[in-house]
C-alpha positions in Angstrom: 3.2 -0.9 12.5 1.2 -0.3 9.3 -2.2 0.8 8.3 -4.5 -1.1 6.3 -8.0 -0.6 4.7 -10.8 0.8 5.9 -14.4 -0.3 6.9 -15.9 0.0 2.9 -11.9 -0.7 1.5 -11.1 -3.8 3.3 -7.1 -5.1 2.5 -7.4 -8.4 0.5 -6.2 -10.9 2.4 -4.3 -14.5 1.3 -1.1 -14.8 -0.9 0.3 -12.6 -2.9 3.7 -12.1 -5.0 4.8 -8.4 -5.0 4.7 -7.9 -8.7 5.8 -4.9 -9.6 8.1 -2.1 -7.6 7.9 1.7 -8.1 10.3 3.9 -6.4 7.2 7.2 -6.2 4.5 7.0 -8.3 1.1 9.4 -8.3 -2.1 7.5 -7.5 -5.0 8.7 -8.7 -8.7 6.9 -8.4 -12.3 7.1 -7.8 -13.5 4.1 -6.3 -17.3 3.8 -4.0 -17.6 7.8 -4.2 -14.2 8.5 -3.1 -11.9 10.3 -5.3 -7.9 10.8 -4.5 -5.1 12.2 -6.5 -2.3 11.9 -4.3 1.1 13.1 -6.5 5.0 11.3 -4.7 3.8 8.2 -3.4 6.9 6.5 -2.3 8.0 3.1 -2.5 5.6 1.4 -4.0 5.1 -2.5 -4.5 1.9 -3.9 -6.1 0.9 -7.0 -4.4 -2.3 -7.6 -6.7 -4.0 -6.0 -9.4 -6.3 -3.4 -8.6 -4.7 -1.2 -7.4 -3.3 -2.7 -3.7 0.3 -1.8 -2.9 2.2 -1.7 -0.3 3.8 1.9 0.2 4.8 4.6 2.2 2.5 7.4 3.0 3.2 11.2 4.2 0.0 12.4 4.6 -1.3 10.7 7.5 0.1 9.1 10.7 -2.1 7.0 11.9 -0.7 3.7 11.9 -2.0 0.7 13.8 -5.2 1.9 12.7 -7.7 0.9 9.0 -7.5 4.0 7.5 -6.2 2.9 4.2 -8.3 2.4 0.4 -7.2 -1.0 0.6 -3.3 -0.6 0.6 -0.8 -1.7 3.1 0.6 1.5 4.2 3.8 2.3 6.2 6.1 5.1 7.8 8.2 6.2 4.2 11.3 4.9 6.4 10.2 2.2 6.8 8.5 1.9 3.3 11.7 2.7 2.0 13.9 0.1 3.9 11.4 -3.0 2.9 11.4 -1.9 -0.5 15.4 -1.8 -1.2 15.2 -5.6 0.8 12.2 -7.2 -1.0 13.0 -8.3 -4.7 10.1 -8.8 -7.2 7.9 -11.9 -6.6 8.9 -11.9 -3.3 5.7 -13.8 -1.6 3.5 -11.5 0.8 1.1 -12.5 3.2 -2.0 -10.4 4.6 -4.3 -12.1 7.3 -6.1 -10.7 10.2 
């Protein structure tokens, strides 16, 4: 189960090829009023520019439910285990 973005930060959806890989990476953005600095984010893959990933979070649990800024955001198992199986331009694809 994963999280995805919220009403206001809506996850693209369509094709994508995971680009780029980042074993923890700070994030760190101001986007529609919202500001985050968020230092550790693990396993991250960018699926488009932008800023949309698909990563691991630790500071929330709320999964099944949009409370994302637009990323695809998973259990940092779980994160962790997709990332070590899923090679660079691996195709992704986000639908409703």
């Amino acid at each position: 189960t994963i999280s995805s973005g919220k009403q206001g930060f809506r996850t693209p959806t369509g094709t994508f090829r995971i680009s780029s890989k980042y074993p923890a990476r700070r994030t760190v953005a101001t986007v529609k009023g919202e500001h985050w600095d968020i230092p550790g984010v693990p396993w991250i893959m960018v699926f488009r520019t932008g800023g949309y990933y698909i990563h691991g979070v630790y500071w929330h649990h709320d999964f099944g439910l949009p409370v994302s800024h637009g990323c695809v955001t998973l259990p940092v198992p779980s994160a962790e285990e997709l990332y070590d199986w899923t090679p660079t331009d691996t195709p992704v694809w986000i639908h409703d």
